[in-house]
N, C-alpha and C positions, 0 to 999 in steps of 0.2 A: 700777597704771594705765598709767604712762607704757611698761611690757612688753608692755601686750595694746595701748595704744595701734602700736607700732609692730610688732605682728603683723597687727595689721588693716590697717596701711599696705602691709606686706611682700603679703601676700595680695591686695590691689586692685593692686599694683603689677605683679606677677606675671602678676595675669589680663588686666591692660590690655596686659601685653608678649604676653602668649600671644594675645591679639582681634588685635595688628596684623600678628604673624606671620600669623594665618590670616586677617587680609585682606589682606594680601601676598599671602600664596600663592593669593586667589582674583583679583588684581590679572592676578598674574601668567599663569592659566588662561586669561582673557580677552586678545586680541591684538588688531591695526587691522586690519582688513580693506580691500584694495587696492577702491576701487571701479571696477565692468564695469558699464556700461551695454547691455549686451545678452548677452552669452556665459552661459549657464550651465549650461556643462560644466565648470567646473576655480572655484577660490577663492584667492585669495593671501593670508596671517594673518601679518600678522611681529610677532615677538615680540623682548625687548629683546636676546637672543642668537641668535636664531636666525627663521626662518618653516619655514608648512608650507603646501606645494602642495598642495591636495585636487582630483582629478578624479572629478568626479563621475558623467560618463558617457561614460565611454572608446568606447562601442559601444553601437548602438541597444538598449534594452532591458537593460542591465546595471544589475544588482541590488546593486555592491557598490562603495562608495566608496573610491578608492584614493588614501591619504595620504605625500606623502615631506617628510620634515627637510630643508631646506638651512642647514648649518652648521657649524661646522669640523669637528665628531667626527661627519658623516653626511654628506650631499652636498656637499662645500665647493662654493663659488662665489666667486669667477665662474667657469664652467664654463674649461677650457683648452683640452681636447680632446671633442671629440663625434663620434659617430654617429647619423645619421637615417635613419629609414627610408620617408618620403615625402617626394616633389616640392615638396609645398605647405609642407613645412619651410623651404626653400631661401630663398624670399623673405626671409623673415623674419631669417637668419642675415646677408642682404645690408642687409635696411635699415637693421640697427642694428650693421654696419662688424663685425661678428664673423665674417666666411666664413673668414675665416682658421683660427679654430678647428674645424671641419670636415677631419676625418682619413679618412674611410670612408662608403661609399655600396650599398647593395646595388641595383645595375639603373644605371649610372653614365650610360648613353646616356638612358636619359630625364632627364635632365639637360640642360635648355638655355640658361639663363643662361648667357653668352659669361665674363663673369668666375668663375665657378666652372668650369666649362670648361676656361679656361684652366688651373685649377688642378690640374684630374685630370689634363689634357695633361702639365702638369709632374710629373706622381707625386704630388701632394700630397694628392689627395687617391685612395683605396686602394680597388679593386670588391671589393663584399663577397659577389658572387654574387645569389643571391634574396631577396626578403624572408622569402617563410614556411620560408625554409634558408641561413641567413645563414652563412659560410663564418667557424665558432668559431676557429679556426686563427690565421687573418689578424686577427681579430676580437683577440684575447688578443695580439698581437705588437703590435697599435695600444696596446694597455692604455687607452683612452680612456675619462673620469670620468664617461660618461655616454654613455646612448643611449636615444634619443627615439623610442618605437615607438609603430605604430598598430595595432590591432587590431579584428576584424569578431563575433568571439564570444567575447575572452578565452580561447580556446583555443590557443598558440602554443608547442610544447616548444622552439623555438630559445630562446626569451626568456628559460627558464625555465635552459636553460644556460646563460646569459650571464649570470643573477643569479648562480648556483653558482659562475662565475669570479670572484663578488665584485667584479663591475661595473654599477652599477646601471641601473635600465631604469624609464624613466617614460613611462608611454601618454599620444600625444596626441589630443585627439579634435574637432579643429576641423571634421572633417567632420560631425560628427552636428547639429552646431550649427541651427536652423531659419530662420534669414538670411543674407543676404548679412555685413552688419556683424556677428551675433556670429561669424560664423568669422574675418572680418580681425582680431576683438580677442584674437585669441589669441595676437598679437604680445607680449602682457604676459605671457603665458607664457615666452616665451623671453626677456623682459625681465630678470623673477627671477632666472633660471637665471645670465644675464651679470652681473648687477648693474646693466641699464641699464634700468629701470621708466620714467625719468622722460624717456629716450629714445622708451620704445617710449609709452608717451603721446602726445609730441608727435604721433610717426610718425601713430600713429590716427587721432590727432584732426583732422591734416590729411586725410588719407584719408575722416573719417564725413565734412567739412566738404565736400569737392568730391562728395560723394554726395550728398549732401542737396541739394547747391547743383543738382546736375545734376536732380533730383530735382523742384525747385520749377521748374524752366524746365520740364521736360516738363508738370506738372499743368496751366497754361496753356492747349495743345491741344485744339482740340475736334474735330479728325476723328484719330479713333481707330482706326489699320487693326487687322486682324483677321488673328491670329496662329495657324498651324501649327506646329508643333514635332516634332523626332522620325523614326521612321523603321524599317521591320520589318527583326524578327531573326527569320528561318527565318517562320513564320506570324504572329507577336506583334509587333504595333505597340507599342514603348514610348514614352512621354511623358511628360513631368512632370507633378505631381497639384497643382492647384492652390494647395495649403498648402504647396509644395517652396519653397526657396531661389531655384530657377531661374524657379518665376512671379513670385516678390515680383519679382525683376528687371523682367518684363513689368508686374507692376502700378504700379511707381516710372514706368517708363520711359510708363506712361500707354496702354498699347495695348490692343488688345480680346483677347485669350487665349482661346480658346475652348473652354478646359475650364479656366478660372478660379475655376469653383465647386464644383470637383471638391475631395478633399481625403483626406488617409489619410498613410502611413508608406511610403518608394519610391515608385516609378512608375506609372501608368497600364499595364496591360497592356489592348491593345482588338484587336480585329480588324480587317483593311484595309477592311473592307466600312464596320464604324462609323466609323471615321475619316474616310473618302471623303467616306459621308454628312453629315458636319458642317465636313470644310475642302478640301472641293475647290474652294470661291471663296475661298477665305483670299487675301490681299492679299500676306503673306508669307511663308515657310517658314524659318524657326529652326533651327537644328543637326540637321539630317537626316541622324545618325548619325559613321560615320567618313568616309563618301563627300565625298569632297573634288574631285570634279567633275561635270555637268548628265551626262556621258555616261556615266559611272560609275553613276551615280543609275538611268539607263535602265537600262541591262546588266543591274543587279541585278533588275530589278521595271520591265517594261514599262508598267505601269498608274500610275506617277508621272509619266508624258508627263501624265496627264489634269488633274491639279491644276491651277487659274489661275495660282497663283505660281510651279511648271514655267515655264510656257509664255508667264509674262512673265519669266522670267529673276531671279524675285526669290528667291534660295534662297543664303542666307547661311551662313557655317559657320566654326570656327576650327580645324579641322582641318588649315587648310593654313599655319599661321603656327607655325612649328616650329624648334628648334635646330639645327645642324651634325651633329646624330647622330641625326634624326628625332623627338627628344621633343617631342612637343605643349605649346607657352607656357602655354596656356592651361591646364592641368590641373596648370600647375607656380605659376603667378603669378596666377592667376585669382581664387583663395581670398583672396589677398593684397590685391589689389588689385579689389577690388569697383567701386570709384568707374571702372575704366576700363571695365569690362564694362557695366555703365549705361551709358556715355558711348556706346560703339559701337551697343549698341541703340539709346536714344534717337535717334543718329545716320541711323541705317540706317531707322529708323519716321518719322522726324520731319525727313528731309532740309534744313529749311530752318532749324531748331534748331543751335546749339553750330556756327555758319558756319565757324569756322578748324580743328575736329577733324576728323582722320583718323581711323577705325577701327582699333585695336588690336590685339584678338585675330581680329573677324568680317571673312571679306572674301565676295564673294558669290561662287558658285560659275559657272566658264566654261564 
């Protein structure tokens, strides 16, 4: 009795160790997830030795979710050294005091932050040539632990080199994002990457806070002007589609957008004849391409004298607010910083709103 009593013991004992191992091991399956209140293109999961970065949609339409390990036998971090390969990276490596780590840049002139700048000025930081031919050479003498690429189709053989070098490469994809705030929150993506999560939090959270704040002052207004945007390339007026990133700006900032109901994936492709028809009283004209002045605007396309907003002068743009080497701010910091791109519109729509701001990126064209 007391033999098969403590075989029956052995047996329950056994199977109870064998239950907590394999609820360990599904303990373990399960990770925290970093919470994003608007971004969802990428996930951050840490687990008790390691996390995993998921992007989930590196490029419009991409079918396949791309997972990386950061931890000491895969990505270690905090990253040391890095390569980017967009503008809208930069910000981000400044706000959370990491530009240092920044070895390599491919297109260095569009670069206009004055403190990184300074950095290339000194050698520190390396041109890498182009982006879709990133110069492997120079690329493999940085040996750097990391490089932060974007992509348009998942089609890139340079990238695909640079993995071969056994240097990793993670897509980012803040542009696909369909807001202003989910692309600023991809600063926790780079948070991960440093170790500074609870940095790039703050960062955000002051940034969603003065957007929002800017945000509640505009909804206030009740004369509402009415918005042009845009500008032809060869026959094709392009302009943003109402469901874009670029109108949430006009609908925060409270103004009348006159294809606000419009909506789709990319741009507005119209005709100069439809456009005419619908904003030649528009009140004010939005980023009318790269033309960064009234007589530039003519030269191109005599029939933009006719527009109202022409012809009062109201034709705003941030084409002219640029770095030491001709890089556009705006298409460097702008991602970054949402809260000041509201603030200039608001500004520029709402003259008597936000009394002590200057405009940032927009200045209006002479």
């Amino acid at each position: 009795m007391l033999k098969h009593l403590f075989l029956i013991f052995l047996v329950i004992a056994c199977y109870s160790c064998q239950e907590d191992v394999n609820k360990s091991s599904e303990t373990d399956k399960s990770g925290v997830f970093v919470s994003l209140k608007y971004s969802k293109g990428f996930t951050i999961e840490h687990f008790q030795d390691h996390s995993i970065l998921s992007i989930n949609k590196p490029w419009p339409n991409a079918e396949e979710t791309y997972r990386y390990i950061l931890s000491d036998s895969a990505i270690k971090t905090p990253i040391q050294k890095i390569v980017v390969t967009s503008t809208t990276h930069i910000p981000a490596l400044e706000l959370l005091g990491v530009e240092h780590t920044l070895v390599g840049f491919p297109g260095c002139d569009y670069i206009s932050s004055e403190k990184t700048r300074h950095r290339i000025d000194n050698g520190d930081v390396r041109e890498l040539g182009k982006n879709e031919g990133i110069n492997t050479e120079v690329l493999l003498e940085l040996n750097p632990d990391l490089v932060v690429g974007f992509g348009v189709d998942g089609v890139n053989k340079t990238f695909e080199t640079i993995k071969k070098m056994d240097i990793p490469v993670i897509y980012n994809g803040d542009w696909v994002e369909g807001s202003p705030l989910a692309k600023a929150e991809w600063i926790k993506f780079f948070g991960v990457l440093f170790n500074k999560e609870k940095e790039a939090d703050s960062i955000f959270n002051v940034i969603e806070s003065n957007y929002n704040s800017a945000k509640k002052i505009a909804s206030s207004v009740t004369k509402r002007p009415t918005i042009l945007s845009g500008a032809l390339h060869k026959d094709i007026w392009y302009l943003p589609n109402g469901s874009s990133p670029e109108a949430q700006f006009l609908k925060d900032a409270n103004v009348d957008y006159l294809w606000s109901e419009t909506s789709g994936s990319g741009s507005l492709s119209l005709s100069f004849e439809t456009v005419f028809e619908k904003g030649k009283t528009a009140d004010i004209w939005l980023s009318p391409s790269y033309y960064n002045s009234l007589d530039q605007l003519i030269k191109a396309n005599a029939h933009y004298s006719k527009f109202d907003a022409y012809q009062a002068k109201k034709v705003y743009s941030f084409s002219n607010t640029t770095g030491k080497t001709g890089g556009v701010l705006y298409y460097e910091l702008g991602t970054a910083r949402p809260d000041l791109v509201l603030q200039d519109i608001i500004k520029i729509c709402h003259p008597d709103l936000l009394k002590d701001y200057i405009p940032f990126f927009f200045k209006a064209l002479e």
